[in-house]
C-alpha positions, 0 to 999 in steps of 0.5 A: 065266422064267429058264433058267439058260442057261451064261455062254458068257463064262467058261472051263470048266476043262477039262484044268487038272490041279492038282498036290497042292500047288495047288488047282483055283482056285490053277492056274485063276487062274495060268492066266487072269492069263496071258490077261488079260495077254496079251490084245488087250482089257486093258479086259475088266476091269471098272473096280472090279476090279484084274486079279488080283481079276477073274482070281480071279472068273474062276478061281471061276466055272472051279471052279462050272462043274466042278459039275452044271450049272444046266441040270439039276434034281434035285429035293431040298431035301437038299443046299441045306438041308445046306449052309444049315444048315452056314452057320448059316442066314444066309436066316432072318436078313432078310424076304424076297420070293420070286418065281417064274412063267414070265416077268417075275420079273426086272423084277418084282425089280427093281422090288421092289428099287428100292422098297424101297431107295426107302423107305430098307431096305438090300437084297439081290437074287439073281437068275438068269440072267445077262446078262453076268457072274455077279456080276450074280446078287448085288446090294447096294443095287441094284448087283451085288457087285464081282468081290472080293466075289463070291470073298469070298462063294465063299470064304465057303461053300466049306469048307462045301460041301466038308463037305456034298459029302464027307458025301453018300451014294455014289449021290447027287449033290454040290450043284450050281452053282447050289446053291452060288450060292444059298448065296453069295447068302444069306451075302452077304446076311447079311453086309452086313447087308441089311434085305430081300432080294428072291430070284428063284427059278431053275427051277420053285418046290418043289424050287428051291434058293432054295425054303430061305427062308421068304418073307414074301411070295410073288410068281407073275408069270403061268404058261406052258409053259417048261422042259417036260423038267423041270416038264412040259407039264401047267400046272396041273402047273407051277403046282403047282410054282411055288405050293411058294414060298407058305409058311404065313403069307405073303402071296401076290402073284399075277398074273392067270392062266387060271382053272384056273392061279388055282384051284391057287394059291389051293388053296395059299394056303388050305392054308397060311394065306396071305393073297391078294392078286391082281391085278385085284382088290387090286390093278392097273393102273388107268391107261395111257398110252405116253410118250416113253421108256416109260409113265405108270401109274395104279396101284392098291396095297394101301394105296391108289392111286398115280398120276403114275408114269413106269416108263421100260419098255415093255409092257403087261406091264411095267405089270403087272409094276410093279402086282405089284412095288408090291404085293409091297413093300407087303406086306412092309412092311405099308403099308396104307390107314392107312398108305400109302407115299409117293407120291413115294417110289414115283415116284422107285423106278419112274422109276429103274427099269433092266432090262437085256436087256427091250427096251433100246435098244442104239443110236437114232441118226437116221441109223441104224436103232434096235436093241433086244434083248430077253430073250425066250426061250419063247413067252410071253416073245416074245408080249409082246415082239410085242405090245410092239413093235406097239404102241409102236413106228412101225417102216415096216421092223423086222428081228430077229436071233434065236437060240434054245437046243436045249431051247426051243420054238423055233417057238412063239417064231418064231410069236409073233414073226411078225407083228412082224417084216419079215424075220429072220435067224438066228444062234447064240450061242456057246454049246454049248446054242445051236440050229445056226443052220441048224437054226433057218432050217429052222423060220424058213422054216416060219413066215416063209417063204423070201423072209423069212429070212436065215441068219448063225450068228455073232451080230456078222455077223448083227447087220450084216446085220440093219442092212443089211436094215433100212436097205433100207426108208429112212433113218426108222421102221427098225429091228431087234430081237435076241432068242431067248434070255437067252444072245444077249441077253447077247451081243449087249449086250456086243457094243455096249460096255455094261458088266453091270448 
């Protein structure tokens, strides 16, 4: 599930007082262009982007931050409706999937987006949170916008925001971060023109700002308990919540759930006038087999069955993520028994399938123990990640790196992880939402014990010491996993060179 957790990457803002003649965005920009100059690590820029686009990027995301944060939910459609409409309702102007449930949603709009880019649509895809950098969260034809684009896409919206924040009532809150990326994303959209868009929901389903679209189909991956100090510890409660994207007339792709779970979304769907489509029924994994790199699926769509897919993830979940992604884009674009998709077109969309931060491989050196990350953050998310590890991986000896964020069930995480895991340590993120590293070892040491856990709170240390733990065990079959929280993962990812995704 995503959970907005802040971009510890990106400067907060604080204490830069801009005259009357300079706006927030203009002292902002001054003042990071003297970093970026000054810094020891020029290449922080990305390659597309010169230093004043990127320091642009940067002073954006310094003003977003100003703005309620994305870890908190005010539940209203008001305000993202107010700044749509202002916009001239650029979500209305492309069909779109909407995807929501407690884990999955990324890969699954991942896969979404390479199938349909496959079949030949121009396509957009907004996804949240991010690994790395916020320009991750708007994608075009597969790829995030460059920093240039994002700004442009800002600039776009920002006097509109401005006129639905001034026009507010005095007791109600102005739109928030996430509020205003929502809109970024829905013009950036429009403007490109895209022929589909592919949108992820952030927090819940009703009251989520993405919730302003009227999806062509809506995607539940499965329900768990995640975000309980905002959707509650009820999941048929949650469920409620997250079923407010199926809209009347849309398609409804939903992942097997517990029976009751099930019972609500199909309640919705009736209510509405959805058509169903459910996994295991219409469609599914016919087909599994582990392969060097991922797995070879037989799938089971809506227009028919599809096999010889190489999908280069790994999991029994990530089968079924591909399952509910090939049905979503079917339903979009009508296929159907008398027209169904292109086999070879759907192998070249899985097989160029990449998901940043869902057990990738950071490093797989002979001589070295492999390291993975994974974006794990609630027990669902790490139940899977066990599972996945267990069965197909040979580790003799794996050691895992996690840090978990306050507002996490962070035991039911490490108990999820236990049997996968030799030994631990643990860490924290830099990020103010991070769980003191102490904190987290005094529940490590509930489930693992002691003698199994090992207490580093800066995330490169504790990274070294996991390699040097896991090297303990022989020079084959070692390794070690980083996960806990999309934060680490991102972190972590930087930390091993790789560029955002």
């Amino acid at each position: 599930m995503s959970d907005h957790e802040h971009d510890p990457d990106l400067p907060e803002g604080e204490g830069v007082v801009p005259t009357p003649e300079e706006s927030a965005q203009d002292v902002v920009i001054s003042h990071v262009l003297d970093a970026i100059r000054g810094s020891d690590t020029p290449d922080v820029v990305p390659a597309e982007s010169s230093v004043a686009g990127f320091a642009e990027f940067l002073a954006v995301e310094a003003v977003l931050d100003r703005r309620w944060p994305e870890t908190v939910m005010e539940p209203s459609l008001d305000r993202i409706s107010a700044l749509v409409d202002a916009l001239g309702d650029p979500q209305d102007g492309y069909p779109v999937v909407h995807v929501t449930g407690t884990n999955g949603k990324t890969s699954v709009a991942r896969m979404v987006d390479a199938l349909l880019s496959e079949i030949g649509l121009r396509t957009g895809r907004y996804t949240s949170p991010h690994l790395q950098r916020a320009t991750e969260r708007i994608n075009l034809d597969n790829r995030p916008v460059s920093a240039e684009r994002y700004v442009a896409a800002y600039e776009e919206v920002a006097p509109f925001v401005e006129l639905v924040d001034a026009n507010r009532a005095p007791e109600a809150p102005a739109l928030s971060k996430f509020e205003v990326l929502t809109a970024m994303a829905f013009a950036a959209f429009a403007d490109a023109p895209v022929e589909a868009a592919v949108v992820e929901v952030g927090l819940g389903g009703r009251w989520d700002a993405t919730n302003v679209v009227e999806g062509k189909v809506a995607v539940i991956t499965p329900i768990g308990l995640d975000h309980a100090e905002y959707l509650g510890d009820d999941i048929l409660g949650i469920a409620r919540e997250k079923a407010g994207i199926i809209k009347p007339g849309a398609v409804a792709v939903l992942a097997t759930q517990e029976r009751d779970v099930a019972a609500v979304l199909l309640e919705r769907a009736v209510e509405v006038g959805a058509q169903v489509a459910r996994e295991g029924a219409e469609f599914g994994v016919r087909e599994r087999e582990i392969a060097v790199g991922g797995q070879r699926l037989e799938l089971q769509g809506l227009s028919g069955s599809y096999d010889d897919i190489f999908l280069p993830l790994h999991g029994e979940h990530q089968a079924s993520n591909a399952a509910i992604a090939l049905a979503a884009a079917e339903a979009l674009v009508g296929a159907g028994p008398a027209q169904p998709l292109d086999p070879d077109v759907v192998r070249a969309a899985f097989a160029s399938v990449h998901t940043p931060g869902r057990l990738e491989r950071m490093r797989s050196d002979p001589a070295a123990p492999t390291v993975l990350l994974d974006a794990a953050h609630n027990p669902h998310g790490a139940r899977a990640l066990a599972a996945s590890l267990l069965s197909e991986f040979r580790f003799t000896r794996l050691v895992g790196v996690v840090g978990v964020m306050r507002d996490k069930d962070a035991r039911g995480l490490l108990a999820e992880l236990e049997p996968a895991l030799h030994e631990i340590v643990v860490t924290a993120a830099e990020t103010p939402r991070a769980m003191d590293a102490d904190e987290l070892a005094t529940l490590a040491v509930e489930v693992f014990g002691a003698e199994r856990v090992s207490v580093e709170p800066v995330l490169a240390q504790a990274i070294e010491q996991a390699v040097e733990l896991a090297e303990e065990g022989g020079d084959s079959g070692v390794g070690v996993v980083v996960t806990g929280s999309v934060v680490v993962a991102g972190q972590a990812r930087a930390l091993f060179g790789r560029e955002p995704e």
